[in-house]
C-alpha positions in Angstrom: 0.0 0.0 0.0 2.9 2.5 0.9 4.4 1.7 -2.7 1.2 2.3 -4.2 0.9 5.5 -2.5 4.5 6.6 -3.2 4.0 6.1 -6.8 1.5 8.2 -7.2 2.7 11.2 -5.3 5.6 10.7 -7.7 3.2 10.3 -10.9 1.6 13.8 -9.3 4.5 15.7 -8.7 6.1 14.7 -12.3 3.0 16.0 -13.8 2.4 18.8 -11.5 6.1 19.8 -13.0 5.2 18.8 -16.6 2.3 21.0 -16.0 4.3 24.4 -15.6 7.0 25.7 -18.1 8.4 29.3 -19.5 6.3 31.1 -22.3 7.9 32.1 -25.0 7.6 35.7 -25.3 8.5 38.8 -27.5 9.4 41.0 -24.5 9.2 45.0 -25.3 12.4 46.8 -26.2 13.9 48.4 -22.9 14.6 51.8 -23.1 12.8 54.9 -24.8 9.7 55.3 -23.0 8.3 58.0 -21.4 4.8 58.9 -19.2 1.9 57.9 -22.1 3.6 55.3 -24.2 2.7 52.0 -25.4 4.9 48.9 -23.7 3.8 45.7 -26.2 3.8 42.2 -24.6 3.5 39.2 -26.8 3.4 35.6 -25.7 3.0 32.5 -28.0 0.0 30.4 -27.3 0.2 26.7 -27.8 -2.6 25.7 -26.6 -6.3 27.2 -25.9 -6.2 30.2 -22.8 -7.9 30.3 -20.0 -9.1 33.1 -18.2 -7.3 36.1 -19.8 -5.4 38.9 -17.8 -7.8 41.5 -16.9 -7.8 45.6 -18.0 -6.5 47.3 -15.0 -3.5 49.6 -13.4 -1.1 47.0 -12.2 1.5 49.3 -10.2 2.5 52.8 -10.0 4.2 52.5 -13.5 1.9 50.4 -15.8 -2.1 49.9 -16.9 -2.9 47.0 -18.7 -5.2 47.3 -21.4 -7.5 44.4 -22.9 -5.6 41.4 -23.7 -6.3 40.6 -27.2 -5.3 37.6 -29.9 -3.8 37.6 -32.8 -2.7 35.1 -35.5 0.3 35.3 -37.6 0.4 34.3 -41.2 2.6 31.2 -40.4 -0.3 30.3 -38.5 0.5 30.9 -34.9 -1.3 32.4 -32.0 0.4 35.1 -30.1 -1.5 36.7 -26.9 -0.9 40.6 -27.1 -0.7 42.1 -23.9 -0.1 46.1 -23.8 0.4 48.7 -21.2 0.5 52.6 -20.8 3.3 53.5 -18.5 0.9 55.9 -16.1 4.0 57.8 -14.3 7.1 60.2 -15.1 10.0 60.0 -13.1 12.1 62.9 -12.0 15.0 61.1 -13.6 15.8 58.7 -16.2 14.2 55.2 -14.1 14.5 51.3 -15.0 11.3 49.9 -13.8 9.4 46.8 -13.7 7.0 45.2 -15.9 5.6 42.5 -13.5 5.4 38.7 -14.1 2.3 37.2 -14.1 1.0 33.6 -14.9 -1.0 32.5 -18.2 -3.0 29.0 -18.2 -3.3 27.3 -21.3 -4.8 24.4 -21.8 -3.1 22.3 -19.1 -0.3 23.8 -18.9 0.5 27.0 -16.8 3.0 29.4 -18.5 5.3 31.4 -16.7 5.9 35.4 -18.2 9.1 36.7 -16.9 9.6 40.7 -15.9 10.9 42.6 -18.1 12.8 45.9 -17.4 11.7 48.8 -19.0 13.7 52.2 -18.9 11.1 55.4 -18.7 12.8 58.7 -18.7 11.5 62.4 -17.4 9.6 64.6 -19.4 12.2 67.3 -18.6 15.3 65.7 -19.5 17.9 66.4 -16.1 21.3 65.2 -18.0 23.0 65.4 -14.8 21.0 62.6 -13.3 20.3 60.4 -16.2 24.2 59.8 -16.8 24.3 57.3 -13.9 20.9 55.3 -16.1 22.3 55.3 -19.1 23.0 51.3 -20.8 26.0 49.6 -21.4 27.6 50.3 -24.8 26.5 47.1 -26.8 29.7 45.9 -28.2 29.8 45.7 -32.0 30.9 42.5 -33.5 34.1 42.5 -35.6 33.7 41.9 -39.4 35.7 39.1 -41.4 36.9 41.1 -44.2 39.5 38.4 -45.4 37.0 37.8 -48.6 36.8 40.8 -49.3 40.4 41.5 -49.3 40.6 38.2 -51.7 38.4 39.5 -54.1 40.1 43.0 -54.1 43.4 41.2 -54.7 42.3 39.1 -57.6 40.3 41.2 -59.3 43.4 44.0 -59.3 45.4 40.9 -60.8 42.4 40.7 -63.3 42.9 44.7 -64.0 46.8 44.5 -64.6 46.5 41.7 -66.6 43.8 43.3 -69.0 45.2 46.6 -69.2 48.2 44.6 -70.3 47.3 42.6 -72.4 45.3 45.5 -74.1 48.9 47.4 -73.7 50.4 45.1 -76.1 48.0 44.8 -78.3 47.7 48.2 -79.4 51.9 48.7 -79.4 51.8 44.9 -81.5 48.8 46.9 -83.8 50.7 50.3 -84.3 54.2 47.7 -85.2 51.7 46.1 -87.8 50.8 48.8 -89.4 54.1 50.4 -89.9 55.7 47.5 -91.3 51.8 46.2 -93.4 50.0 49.8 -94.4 52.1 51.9 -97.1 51.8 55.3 -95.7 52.6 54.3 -91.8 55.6 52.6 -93.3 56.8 55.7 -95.4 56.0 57.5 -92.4 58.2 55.5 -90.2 60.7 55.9 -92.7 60.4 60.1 -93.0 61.0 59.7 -89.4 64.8 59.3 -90.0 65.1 61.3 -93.2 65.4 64.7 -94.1 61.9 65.2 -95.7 64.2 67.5 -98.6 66.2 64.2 -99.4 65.3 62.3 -102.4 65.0 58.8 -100.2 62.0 60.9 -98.2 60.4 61.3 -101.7 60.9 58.3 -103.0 60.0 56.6 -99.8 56.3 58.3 -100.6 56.4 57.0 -103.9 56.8 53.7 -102.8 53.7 53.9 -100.5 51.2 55.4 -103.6 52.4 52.4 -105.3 51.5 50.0 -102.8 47.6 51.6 -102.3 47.3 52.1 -106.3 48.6 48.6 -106.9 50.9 49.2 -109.2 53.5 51.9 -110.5 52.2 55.0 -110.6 53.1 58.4 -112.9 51.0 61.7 -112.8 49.2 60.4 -115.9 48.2 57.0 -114.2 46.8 58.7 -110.8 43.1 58.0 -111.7 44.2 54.4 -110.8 45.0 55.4 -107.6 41.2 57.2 -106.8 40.0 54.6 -108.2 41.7 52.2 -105.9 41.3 54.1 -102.8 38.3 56.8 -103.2 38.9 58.2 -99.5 41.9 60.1 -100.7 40.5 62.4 -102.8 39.7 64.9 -99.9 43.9 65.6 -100.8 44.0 64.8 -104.7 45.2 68.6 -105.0 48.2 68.2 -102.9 48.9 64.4 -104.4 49.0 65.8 -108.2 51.2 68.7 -106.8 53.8 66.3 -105.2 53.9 63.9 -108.7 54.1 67.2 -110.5 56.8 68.5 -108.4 58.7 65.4 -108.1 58.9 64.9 -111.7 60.3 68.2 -112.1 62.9 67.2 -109.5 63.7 63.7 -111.1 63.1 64.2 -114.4 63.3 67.8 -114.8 65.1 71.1 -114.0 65.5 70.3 -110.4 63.5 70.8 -106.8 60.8 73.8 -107.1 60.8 76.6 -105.2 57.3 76.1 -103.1 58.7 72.7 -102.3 55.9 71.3 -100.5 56.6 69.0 -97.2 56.6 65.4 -97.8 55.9 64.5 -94.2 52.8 67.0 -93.9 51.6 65.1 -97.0 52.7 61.5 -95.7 50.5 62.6 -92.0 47.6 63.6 -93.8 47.9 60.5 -95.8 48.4 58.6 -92.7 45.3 59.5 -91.2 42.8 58.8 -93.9 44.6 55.5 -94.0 43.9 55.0 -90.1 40.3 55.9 -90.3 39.9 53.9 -93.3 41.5 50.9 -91.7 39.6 51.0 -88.4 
């Protein structure tokens, strides 16, 4: 009989225990308030409520208004309990919201206090210093990735710019050895433009657009061949008229006209045309 009886004080106290367990709750944020404001309470409900909390002044500091439900769109129940903080204090004050017990089906749920900061409505600096919260330390930031990505895609940068470095010095070596007036250009560069080498060196580049040998009787060919140098026909029959007079006749002119003016100009329809 005594067995019986201390099994079943040990059956009642395990459920008496079972019976009684913390609520999860969504406790107000503690600081910030002042006399009039609006302290929100929410608890998770897992099970049908009793009798809920009534409307009513609950200490110097809070009244608690109607208690009302409310269902989230994940489809819980939360009990939403709100009071009006009813006092000011004459200095910045950490106070109290009570505890209090919520039964819910059978289970009894325990709400823990929460402290709530209320502050003067004449701010006293003097006095508040000693209320003010702890700094809330900041939480250091891993910024090894970042550092990573800043690394390689610099790399990425260098390589690019060259790579497009070399490119454009391997283009401009192409053209001066492949195009005829960037090569008689490059050649000008170490003549004297007077010197029958510089002339013949521009000779050598109508050729190679015309196609063939040219003579001032044969320079249609050439238009023909390439039609974006007749912006500069003028100055081209002037340097095959002048340079037959020089070869082939009484010597150089007096209004010698540059070779190497001609050659750039040339040079530049050829680049535009080329690109």
């Amino acid at each position: 009989m005594s067995r019986t009886l201390l099994m079943l004080s040990a059956a009642i106290a395990t459920t008496a225990l079972a019976a009684q367990q913390p609520a999860i709750v969504e406790q107000p944020r503690p600081f910030g308030y002042v006399v009039g404001d609006l302290v929100t309470q929410r608890v998770l409900l897992t099970a049908e409520p009793g009798e809920l909390p009534p409307a009513q002044r609950i200490n110097i500091w809070f009244e608690r208004r109607v208690p009302t439900i409310e269902k989230t769109a994940d489809g819980r129940n939360w009990l939403v309990v709100t009071y009006q903080v009813t006092n000011a204090p004459p200095a910045l004050t950490t106070v109290q919201l009570p505890p209090w017990k919520l039964k819910a089906g059978n289970l009894q749920l325990d709400i823990p206090a929460a402290p709530i900061s209320v502050a003067p409505l004449v701010s006293n600096a003097s006095s508040a210093a000693g209320e003010l919260r702890p700094d809330r330390e900041v939480s250091s930031i891993d910024t090894a990735t970042t550092r990573t990505s800043v690394w390689l895609w610099s790399i990425a940068l260098l390589i690019t710019l060259a790579a497009w470095l070399s490119w454009w010095r391997w283009r401009n070596w192409r053209d001066s050895h492949n195009q005829p007036f960037a090569r008689a250009l490059h050649e000008l560069r170490r003549l004297d433009e007077s010197a029958p080498e510089a002339w013949q060196a521009l000779h050598r580049a109508f050729d190679r657009t015309a196609g063939r040998v040219l003579q001032i009787e044969t320079l249609p060919a050439l238009f023909e061949r390439a039609p974006q140098l007749l912006p500069r026909r003028a100055e081209i029959e002037r340097f095959f008229a002048q340079s037959n007079q020089r070869f082939f006749g009484a010597g150089p002119p007096g209004d010698l006209l540059s070779v190497r003016a001609l050659c750039n100009e040339l040079r530049r329809i050829e680049r535009r045309h080329a690109s």
